[in-house]
C-alpha positions as CSV (number, residue, x, y, z in Angstrom):
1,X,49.5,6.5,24.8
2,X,46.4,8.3,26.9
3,X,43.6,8.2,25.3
4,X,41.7,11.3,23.9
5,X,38.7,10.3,25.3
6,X,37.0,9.2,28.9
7,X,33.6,8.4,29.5
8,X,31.0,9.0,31.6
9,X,27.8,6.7,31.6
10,X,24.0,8.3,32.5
11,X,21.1,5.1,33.6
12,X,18.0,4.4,31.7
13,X,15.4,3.0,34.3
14,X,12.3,1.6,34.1
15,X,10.5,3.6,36.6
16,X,7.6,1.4,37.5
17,X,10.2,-1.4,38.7
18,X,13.1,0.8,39.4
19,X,15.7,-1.4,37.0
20,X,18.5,0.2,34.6
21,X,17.6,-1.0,31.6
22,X,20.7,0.8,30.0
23,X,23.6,2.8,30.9
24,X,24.2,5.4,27.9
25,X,27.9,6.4,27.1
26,X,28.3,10.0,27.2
27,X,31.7,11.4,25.7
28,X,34.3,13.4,28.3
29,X,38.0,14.4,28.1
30,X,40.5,12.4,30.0
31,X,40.2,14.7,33.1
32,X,36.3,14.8,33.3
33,X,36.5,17.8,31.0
34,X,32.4,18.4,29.6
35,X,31.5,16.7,25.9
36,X,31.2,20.4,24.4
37,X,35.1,21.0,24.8
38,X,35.8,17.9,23.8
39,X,33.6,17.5,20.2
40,X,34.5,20.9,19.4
41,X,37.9,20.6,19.3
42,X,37.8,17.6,16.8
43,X,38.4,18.6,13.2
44,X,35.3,18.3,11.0
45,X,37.5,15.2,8.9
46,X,38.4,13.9,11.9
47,X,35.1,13.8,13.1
48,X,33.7,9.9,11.7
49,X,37.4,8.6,13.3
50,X,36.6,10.1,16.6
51,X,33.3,8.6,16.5
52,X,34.6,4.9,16.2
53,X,37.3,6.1,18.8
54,X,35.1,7.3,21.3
55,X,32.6,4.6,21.1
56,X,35.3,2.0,21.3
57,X,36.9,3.8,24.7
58,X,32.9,3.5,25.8
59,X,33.1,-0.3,25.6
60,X,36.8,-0.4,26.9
61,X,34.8,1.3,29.8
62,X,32.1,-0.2,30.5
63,X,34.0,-3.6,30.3
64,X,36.5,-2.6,33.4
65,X,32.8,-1.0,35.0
66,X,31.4,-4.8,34.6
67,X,28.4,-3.9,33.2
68,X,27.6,-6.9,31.3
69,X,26.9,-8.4,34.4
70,X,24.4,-6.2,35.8
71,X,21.9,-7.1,32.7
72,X,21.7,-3.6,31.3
73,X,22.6,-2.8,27.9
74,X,25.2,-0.3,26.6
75,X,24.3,2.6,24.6
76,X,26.5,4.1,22.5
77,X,26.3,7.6,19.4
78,X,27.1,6.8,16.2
79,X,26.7,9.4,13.2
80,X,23.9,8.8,9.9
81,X,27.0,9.3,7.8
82,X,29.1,6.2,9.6
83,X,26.3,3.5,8.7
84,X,27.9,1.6,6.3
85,X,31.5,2.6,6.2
86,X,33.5,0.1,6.9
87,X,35.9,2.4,8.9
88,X,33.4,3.8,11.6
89,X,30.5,2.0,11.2
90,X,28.5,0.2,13.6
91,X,29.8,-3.3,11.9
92,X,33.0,-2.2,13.2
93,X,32.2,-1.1,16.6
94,X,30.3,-4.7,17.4
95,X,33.7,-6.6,16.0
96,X,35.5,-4.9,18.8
97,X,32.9,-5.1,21.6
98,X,33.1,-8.6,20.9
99,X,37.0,-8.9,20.9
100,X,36.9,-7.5,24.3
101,X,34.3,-9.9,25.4
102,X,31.5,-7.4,25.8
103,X,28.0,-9.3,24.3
104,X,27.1,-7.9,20.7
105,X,23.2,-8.3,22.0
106,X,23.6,-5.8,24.7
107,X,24.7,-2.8,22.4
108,X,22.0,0.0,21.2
109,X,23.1,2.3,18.7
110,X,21.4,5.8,19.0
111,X,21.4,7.8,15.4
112,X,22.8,11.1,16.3
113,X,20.6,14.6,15.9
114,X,24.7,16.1,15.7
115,X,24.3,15.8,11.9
116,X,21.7,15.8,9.3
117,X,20.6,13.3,7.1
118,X,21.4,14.1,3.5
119,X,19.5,10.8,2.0
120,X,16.6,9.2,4.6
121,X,15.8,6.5,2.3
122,X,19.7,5.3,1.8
123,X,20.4,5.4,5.7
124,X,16.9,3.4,6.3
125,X,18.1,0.7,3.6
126,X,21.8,0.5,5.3
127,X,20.2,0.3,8.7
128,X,17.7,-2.1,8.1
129,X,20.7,-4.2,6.9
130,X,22.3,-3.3,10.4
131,X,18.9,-4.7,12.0
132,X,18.4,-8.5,10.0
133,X,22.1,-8.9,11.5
134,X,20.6,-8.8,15.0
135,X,22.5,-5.0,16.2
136,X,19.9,-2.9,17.5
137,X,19.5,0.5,16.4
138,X,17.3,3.8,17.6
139,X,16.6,7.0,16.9
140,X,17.5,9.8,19.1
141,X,16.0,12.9,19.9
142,X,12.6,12.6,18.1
143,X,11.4,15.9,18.0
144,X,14.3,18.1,17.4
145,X,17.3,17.7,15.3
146,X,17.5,16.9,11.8
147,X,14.2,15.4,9.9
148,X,13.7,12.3,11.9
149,X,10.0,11.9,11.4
150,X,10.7,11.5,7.7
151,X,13.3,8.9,8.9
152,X,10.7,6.8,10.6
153,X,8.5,6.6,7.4
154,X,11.2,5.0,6.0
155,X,12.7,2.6,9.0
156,X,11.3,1.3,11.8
157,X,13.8,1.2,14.8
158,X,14.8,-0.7,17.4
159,X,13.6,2.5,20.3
160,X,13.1,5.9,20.2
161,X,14.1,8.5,22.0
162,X,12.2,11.9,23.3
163,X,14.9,14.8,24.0
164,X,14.4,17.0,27.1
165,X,13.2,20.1,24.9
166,X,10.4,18.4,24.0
167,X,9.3,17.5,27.3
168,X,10.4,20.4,29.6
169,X,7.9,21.8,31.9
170,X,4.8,19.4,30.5
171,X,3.4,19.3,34.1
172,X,3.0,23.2,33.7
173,X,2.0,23.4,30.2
174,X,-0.9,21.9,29.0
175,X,-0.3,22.2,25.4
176,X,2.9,21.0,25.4
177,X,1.3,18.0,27.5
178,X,-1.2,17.6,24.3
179,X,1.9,17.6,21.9
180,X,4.0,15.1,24.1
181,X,0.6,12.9,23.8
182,X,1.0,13.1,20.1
183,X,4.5,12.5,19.9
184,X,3.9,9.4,22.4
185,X,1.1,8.4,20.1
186,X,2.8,8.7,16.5
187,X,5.8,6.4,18.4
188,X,3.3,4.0,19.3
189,X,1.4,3.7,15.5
190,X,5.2,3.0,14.7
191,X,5.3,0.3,17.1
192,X,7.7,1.6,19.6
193,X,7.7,2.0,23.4
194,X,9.8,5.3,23.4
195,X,12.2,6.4,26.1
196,X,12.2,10.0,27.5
197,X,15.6,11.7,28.6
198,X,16.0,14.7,30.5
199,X,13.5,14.5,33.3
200,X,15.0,16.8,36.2
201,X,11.5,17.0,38.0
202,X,8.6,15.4,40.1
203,X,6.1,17.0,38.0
204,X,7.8,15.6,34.9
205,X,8.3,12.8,36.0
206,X,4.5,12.6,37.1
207,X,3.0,13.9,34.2
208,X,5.3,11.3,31.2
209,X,3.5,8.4,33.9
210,X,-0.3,9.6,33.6
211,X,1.1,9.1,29.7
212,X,2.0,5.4,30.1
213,X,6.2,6.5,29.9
214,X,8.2,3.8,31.5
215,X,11.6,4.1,30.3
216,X,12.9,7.8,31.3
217,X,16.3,9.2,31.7
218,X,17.3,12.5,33.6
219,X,18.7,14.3,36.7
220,X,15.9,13.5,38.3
221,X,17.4,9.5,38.6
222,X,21.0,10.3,38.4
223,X,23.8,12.8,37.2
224,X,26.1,10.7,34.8
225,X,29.0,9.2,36.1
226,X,32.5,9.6,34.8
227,X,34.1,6.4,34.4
228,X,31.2,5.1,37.1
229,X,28.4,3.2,36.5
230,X,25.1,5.5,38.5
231,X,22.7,3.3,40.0
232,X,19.5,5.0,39.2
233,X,16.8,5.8,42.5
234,X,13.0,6.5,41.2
235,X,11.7,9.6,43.7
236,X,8.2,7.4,45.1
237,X,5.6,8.5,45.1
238,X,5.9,10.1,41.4
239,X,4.9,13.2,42.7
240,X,2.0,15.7,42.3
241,X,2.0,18.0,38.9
242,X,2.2,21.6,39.3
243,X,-0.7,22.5,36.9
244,X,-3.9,20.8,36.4
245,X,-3.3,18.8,33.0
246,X,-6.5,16.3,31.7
């Protein structure tokens, strides 16, 4: 039977050396078709067995992609309300990563911003379970989406990650510059080294390094690659802001 589901994979580098640290798995139809089409046509009680479905086509993936080999680890959505059902939880996806040989240490599981989360304190106790059992979990999209601040009080994850509306334009805008300081700065009194997604631009780009950002993810590096594994290229020299920001 075809599968429902194809994916295309997007690099996380580390742009002072230049190395992926992580390929994320972004959800497509079997022809390329864009994630959009293809989440909105899945039934809302469908949606928690497309989840496992999708992220288990994502390993399938990357495994025939060889990424275990390159070093970089796999990052894959799961939603709040899968952690700790057995049927689509992350318990589950690491089972079958494992039966297809893919290494259970090189999975990140991102927390979704597709769907609120009704009890903060519940999730943190599930997922800290999820962490003394070695899988690595983050938090995506800090900054937008549904109540993750109030998450963090309660959980500390394994990464963080900054979405592209919170970033956008920061060489041009100093106080959106002053409020990615403070984002970067509440991350760090959590303990995290947070990545940033979504930089399309030298100024960006320029601007996240004068903020001590390493990890970034965006256009800027490379468009994701369905069914391909993008190797990343870092624009040198970073570039020169368009606006004056101190």
């Amino acid at each position: 039977m075809t599968p429902r589901f194809a994916t295309a994979f997007q690099p996380i580098v580390d742009v002072e050396t230049g190395q992926t640290l992580a390929q994320e798995a972004l959800v497509r139809g079997p022809g390329g078709e864009p994630a959009a089409s293809v989440l909105g046509a899945i039934l809302p009680e469908e949606r928690y067995a497309a989840d496992v479905e999708i992220r288990r086509e994502a390993v399938a993936e990357a495994m025939r992609l060889g990424l275990p080999a390159t070093g970089a680890a796999l990052t894959l959505n799961i939603f709040p309300g899968c952690i700790g059902q057995p049927d689509c939880c992350a318990s589950r996806t690491v089972a079958e990563a494992e039966a297809m040989g893919f290494p259970a240490d090189r999975l990140v599981f991102e927390i979704s911003e597709m769907e609120a989360v009704e009890d903060p304190q519940a999730l943190a106790h599930a997922l800290t379970a999820l962490q003394r059992r070695g899988i690595r979990v983050a938090l995506d999209d800090v900054g937008t989406g549904h109540a993750r601040i109030p998450l963090l009080m309660l959980w500390r994850p394994d990464g963080a990650k900054i979405a592209r509306e919170v970033i956008m334009g920061l060489d041009q805008d100093e106080a959106r510059f002053e409020r990615v300081r403070a984002t970067l700065e509440q991350l760090q009194a959590f303990g995290m080294a947070p990545v940033v997604e979504g930089i399309e631009t030298p100024g960006e780009l320029a601007a996240l390094r004068r903020l001590g950002v390493r990890a970034m993810q965006g256009y800027l590096f490379a468009r994701p690659g369905f069914r391909a594994l993008p190797v990343p290229v870092v624009p040198r020299p970073f570039g020169i802001r368009s606006a004056e920001i101190a």
